[in-house]
C-alpha positions as CSV (number, residue, x, y, z in Angstrom):
1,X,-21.1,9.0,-18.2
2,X,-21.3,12.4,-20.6
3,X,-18.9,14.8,-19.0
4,X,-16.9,13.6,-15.9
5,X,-15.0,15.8,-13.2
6,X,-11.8,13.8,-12.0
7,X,-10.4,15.6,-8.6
8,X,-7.1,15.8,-7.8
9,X,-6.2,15.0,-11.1
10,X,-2.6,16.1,-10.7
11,X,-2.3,12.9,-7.8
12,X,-0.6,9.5,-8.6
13,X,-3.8,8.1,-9.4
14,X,-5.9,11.3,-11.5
15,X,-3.0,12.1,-13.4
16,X,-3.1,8.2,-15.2
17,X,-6.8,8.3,-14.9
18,X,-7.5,11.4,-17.0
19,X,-6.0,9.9,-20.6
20,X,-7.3,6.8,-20.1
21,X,-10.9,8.2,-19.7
22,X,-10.1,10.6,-22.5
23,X,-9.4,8.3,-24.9
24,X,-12.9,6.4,-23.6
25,X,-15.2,9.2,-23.4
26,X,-13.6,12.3,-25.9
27,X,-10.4,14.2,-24.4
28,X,-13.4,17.7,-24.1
29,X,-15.8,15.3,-21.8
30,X,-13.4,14.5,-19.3
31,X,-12.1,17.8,-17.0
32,X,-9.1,17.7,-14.9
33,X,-9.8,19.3,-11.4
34,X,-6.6,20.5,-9.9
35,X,-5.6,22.7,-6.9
36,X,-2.2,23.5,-5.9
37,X,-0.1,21.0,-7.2
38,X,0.5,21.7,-11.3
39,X,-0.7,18.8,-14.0
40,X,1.3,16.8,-15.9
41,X,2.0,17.6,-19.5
42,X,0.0,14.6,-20.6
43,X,-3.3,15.9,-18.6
44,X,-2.3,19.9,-19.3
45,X,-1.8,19.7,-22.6
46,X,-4.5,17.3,-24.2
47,X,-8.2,18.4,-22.7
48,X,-9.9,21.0,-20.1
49,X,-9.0,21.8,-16.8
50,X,-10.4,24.2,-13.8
51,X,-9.0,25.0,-10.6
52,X,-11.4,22.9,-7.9
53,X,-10.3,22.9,-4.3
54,X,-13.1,20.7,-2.8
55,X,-12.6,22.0,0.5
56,X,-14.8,25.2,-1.3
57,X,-18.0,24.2,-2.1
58,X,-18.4,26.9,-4.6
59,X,-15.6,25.2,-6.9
60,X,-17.4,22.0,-7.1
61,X,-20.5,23.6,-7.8
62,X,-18.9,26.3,-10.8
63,X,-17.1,23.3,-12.3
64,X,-19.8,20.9,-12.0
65,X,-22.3,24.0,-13.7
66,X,-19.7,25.1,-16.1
67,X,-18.8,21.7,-18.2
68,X,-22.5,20.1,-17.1
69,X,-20.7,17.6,-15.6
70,X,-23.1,14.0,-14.8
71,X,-20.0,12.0,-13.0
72,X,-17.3,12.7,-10.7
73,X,-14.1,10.8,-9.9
74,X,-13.4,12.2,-6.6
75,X,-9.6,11.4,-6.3
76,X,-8.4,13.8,-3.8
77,X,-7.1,12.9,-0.8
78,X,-4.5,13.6,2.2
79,X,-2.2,9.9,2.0
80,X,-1.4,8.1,4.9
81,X,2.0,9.8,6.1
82,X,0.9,13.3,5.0
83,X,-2.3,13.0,7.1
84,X,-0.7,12.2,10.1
85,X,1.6,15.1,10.0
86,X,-1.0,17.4,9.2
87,X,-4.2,16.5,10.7
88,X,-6.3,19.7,10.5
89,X,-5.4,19.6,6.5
90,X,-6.6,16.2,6.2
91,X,-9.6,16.6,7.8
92,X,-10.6,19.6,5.6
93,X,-9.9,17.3,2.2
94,X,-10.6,13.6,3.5
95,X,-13.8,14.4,5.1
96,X,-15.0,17.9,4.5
97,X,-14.1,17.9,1.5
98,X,-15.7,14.5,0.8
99,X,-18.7,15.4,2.0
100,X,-18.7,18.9,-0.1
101,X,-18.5,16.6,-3.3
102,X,-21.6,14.4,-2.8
103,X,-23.5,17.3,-1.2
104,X,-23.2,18.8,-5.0
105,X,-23.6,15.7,-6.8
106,X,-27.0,15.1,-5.0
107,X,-28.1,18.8,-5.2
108,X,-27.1,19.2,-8.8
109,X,-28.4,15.5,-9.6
110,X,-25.3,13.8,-11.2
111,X,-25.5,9.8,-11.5
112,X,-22.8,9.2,-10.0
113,X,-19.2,8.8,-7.9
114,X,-16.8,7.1,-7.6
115,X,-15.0,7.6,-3.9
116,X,-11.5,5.4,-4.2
117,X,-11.3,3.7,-0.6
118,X,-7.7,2.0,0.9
119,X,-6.0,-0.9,2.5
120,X,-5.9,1.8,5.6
121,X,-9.6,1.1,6.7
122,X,-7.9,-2.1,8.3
123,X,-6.8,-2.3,11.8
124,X,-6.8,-4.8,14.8
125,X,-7.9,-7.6,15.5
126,X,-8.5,-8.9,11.8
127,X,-7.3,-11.7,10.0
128,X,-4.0,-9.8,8.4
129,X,-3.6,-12.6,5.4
130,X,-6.4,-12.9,2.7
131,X,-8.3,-10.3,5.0
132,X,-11.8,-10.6,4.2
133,X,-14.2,-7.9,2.5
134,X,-16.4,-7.8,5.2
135,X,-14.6,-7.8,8.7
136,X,-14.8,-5.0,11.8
137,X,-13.2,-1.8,10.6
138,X,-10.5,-0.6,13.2
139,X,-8.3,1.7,11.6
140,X,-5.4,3.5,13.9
141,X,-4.6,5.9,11.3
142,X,-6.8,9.5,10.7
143,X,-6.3,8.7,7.0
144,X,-7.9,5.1,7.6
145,X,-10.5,6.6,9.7
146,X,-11.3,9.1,6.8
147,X,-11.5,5.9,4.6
148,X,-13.9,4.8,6.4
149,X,-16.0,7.6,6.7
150,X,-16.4,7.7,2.8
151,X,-17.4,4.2,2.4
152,X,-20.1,4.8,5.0
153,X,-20.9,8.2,3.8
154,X,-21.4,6.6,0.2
155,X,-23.7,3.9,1.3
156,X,-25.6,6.4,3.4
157,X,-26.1,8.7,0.4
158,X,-27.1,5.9,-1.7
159,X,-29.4,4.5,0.2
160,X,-30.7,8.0,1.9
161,X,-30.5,10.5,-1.8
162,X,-30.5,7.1,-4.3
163,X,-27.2,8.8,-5.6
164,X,-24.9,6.0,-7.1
165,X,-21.9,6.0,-5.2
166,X,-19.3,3.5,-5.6
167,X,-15.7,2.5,-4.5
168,X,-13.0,0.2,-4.1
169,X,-10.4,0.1,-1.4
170,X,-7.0,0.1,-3.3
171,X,-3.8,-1.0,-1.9
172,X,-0.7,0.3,-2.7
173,X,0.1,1.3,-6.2
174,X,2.8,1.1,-8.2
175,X,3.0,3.7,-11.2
176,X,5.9,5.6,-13.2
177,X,5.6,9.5,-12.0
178,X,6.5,12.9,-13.2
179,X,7.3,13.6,-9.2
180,X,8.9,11.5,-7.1
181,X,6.0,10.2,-4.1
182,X,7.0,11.2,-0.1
183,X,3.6,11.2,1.6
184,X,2.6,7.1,1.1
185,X,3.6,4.4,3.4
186,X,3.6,2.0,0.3
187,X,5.7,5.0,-2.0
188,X,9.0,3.0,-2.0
189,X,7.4,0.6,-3.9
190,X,7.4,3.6,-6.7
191,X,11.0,5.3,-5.5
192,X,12.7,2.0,-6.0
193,X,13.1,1.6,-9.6
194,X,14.2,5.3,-9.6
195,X,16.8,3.9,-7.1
196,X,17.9,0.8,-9.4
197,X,18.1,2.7,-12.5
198,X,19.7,5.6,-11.5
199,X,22.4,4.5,-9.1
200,X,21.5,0.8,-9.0
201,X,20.7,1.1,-5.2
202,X,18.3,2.4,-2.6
203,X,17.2,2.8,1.0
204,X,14.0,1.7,2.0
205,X,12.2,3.3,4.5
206,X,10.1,0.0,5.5
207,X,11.7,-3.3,7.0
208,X,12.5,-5.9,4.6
209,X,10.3,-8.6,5.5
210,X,6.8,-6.0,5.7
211,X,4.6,-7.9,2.9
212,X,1.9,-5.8,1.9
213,X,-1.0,-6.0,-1.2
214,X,-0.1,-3.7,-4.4
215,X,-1.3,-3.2,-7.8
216,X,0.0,-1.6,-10.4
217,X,-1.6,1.3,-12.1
218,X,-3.0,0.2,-15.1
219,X,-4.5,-2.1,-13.3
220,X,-5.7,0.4,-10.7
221,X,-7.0,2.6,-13.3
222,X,-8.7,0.0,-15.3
223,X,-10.4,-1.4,-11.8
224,X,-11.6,2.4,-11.0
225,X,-13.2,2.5,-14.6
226,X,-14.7,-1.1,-14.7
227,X,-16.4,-0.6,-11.3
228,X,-18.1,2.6,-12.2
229,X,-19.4,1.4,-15.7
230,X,-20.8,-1.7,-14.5
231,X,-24.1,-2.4,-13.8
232,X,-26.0,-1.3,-10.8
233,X,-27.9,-4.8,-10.6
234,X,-25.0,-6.6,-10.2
235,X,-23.6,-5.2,-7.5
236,X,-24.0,-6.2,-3.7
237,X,-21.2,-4.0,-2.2
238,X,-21.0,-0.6,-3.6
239,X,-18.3,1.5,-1.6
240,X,-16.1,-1.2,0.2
241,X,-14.7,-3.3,-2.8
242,X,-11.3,-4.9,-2.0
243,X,-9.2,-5.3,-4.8
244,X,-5.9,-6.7,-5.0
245,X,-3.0,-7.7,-8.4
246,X,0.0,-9.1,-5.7
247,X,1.3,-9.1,-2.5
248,X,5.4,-8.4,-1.9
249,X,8.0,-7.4,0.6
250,X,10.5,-4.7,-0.2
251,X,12.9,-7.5,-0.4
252,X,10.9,-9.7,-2.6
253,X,11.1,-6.6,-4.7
254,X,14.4,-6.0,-4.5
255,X,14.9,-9.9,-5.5
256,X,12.6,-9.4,-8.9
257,X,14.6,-6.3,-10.0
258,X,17.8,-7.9,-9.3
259,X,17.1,-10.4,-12.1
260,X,17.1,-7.3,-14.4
261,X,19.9,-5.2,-12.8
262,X,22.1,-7.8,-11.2
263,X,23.9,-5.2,-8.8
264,X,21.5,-3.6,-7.3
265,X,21.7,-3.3,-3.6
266,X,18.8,-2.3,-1.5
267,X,19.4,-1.1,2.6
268,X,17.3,-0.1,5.0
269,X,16.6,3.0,7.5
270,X,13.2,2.4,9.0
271,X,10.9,5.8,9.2
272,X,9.3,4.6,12.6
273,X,5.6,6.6,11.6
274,X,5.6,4.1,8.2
275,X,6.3,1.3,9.1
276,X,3.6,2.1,12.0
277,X,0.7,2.2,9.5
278,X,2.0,-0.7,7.4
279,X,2.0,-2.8,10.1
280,X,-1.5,-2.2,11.1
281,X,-2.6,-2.8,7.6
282,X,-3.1,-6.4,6.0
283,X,-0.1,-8.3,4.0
284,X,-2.8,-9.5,1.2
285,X,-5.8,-9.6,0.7
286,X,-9.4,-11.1,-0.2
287,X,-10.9,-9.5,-3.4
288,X,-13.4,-12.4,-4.4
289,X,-16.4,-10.0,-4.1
290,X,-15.2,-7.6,-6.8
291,X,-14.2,-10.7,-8.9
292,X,-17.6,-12.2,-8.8
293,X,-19.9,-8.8,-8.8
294,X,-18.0,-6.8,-11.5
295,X,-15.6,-9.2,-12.9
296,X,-12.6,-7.8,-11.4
297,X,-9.1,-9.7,-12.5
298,X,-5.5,-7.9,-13.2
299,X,-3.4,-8.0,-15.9
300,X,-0.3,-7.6,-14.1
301,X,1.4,-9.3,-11.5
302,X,5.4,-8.6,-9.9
303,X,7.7,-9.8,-12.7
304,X,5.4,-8.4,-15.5
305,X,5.2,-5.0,-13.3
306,X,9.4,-4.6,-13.1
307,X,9.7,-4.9,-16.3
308,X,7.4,-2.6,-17.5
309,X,8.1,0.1,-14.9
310,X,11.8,-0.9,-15.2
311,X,11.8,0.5,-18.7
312,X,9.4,2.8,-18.2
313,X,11.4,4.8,-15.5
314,X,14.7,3.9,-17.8
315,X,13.0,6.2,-20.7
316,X,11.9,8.8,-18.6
317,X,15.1,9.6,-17.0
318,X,17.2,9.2,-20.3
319,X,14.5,11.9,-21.9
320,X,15.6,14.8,-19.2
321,X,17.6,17.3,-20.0
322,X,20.7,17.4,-18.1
């Protein structure tokens, strides 16, 4: 990888991304794609950036032209809630869009993409603990069912155009933000520790027993980059990885900060279309293929996670002005 596109680089996940392939590949060889949403200082101020709506083919192809860009990290995407309230949009990014981005890597020749993939290509009818990598694919949500599409897209273009695509389904993920996350079923796992260290409380929107895998960025960030640097010989699976750091409940969380901030009190008022598509997805998960083809392990798991984000989001609030 030379010069490398990242979409949606003002998301959760492009927004840590960006620096850390910066720092890896020279802050003018790594361009952040935005649309609507504004970047972060840390991605605005430090390297390039170009305005790529991917449902406009003609943006991928000026951006992909303009900074003679070989590898894209194609992170945008509708999440789960947000896609179920506005179908038409998510269709446009999840799949159009999709397939506007490997149309243009295969007709401008790049060598490669990486297509993050989720927990939400699960459904039905599968074993819900340590679910497999390989199992039916039943997802009951349009965000799932776009998931699912790019995973057989990507194989279809590899094996049809001999472009290298590649992804990994993440679970949820677990980061310190600039904005506070409302369009993820797994997003309270992020508003929590605003909760605890602002107010030493907060109310979950999922019930407090609904165990589902997570990771937490860095480790999300390092599993995108590990994947898409490793060796094509090595690899078996190429779009369907599942990868996995810990499983929790919103009350096991609760429990881990409490050993930090001893008063904190979590409650509960259940969003009914949440903890819908949480409880068709799988509690944990089986990620023995990405462990053995690409040497997949985290560095983090729940108690090493709150404290980092614990004073992570302490710093951040302190620094705003009042």
């Amino acid at each position: 990888m030379k010069n490398i596109l990242v979409t949606g680089a003002a998301g959760q996940i492009g927004s840590e991304l960006i620096p850390v392939l910066r720092a890896r590949y020279g802050t003018d060889n790594v361009i952040a794609g935005l649309n609507r949403t504004p970047l972060s200082s840390k991605v605005s101020n430090a390297g390039p950036s170009m305005k790529v709506d991917i449902t406009n083919i003609s943006d991928i192809e000026k951006a992909v032209d303009n900074f003679e860009i070989d590898y894209i990290f194609h992170m945008s995407t509708f999440l789960s809630a947000l896609a179920e309230n506005n179908p038409q949009g998510a269709f446009g990014v999840n799949i159009a869009g999709l397939t506007n981005v490997l149309d243009v890597a295969v007709d401008k020749k790049l060598e490669g993409v990486m297509i993050p993939s989720s927990i939400a290509v699960f459904g039905s009818g599968i074993p819900t603990e340590d679910t497999p990598n390989d199992v039916m694919l039943k997802p009951t949500t349009l965000y799932g069912i776009a998931k699912v599409y790019g995973e057989l897209l990507g194989n279809y273009y590899f094996q049809r155009y001999g472009l290298d695509v590649r992804g990994l389904r993440l679970p949820g993920i677990v980061s310190c933000m600039d904005e506070m996350p409302t369009n993820g079923t797994t997003d309270y796992a992020v508003q929590i520790f605003y909760g605890a260290v602002q107010d030493s409380s907060y109310t979950c929107f999922l019930k407090p027993d609904t165990r589902l895998p997570m990771v937490y960025m860095p480790d999300a960030v390092k599993a995108l980059i590990d994947l898409a640097e490793c060796h094509t010989d090595k690899l078996v699976h190429r779009t369907d990885f599942n990868v996995t750091a810990m499983s929790f409940t919103p009350s096991d969380l609760a429990r881990e900060i409490r050993k930090k901030i001893p008063d904190f009190v979590i409650s509960y008022d259940i969003d009914t279309l949440r903890q819908s598509i949480a409880d068709s997805w799988p509690s944990s998960l089986d990620d023995s293929a990405a462990r053995l083809e690409w040497g997949w392990h985290p560095d983090y798991d729940i108690t090493s996670m709150v404290d980092e984000m614990l004073s992570l989001v302490s710093q951040q609030l302190n620094s705003r002005p009042i």
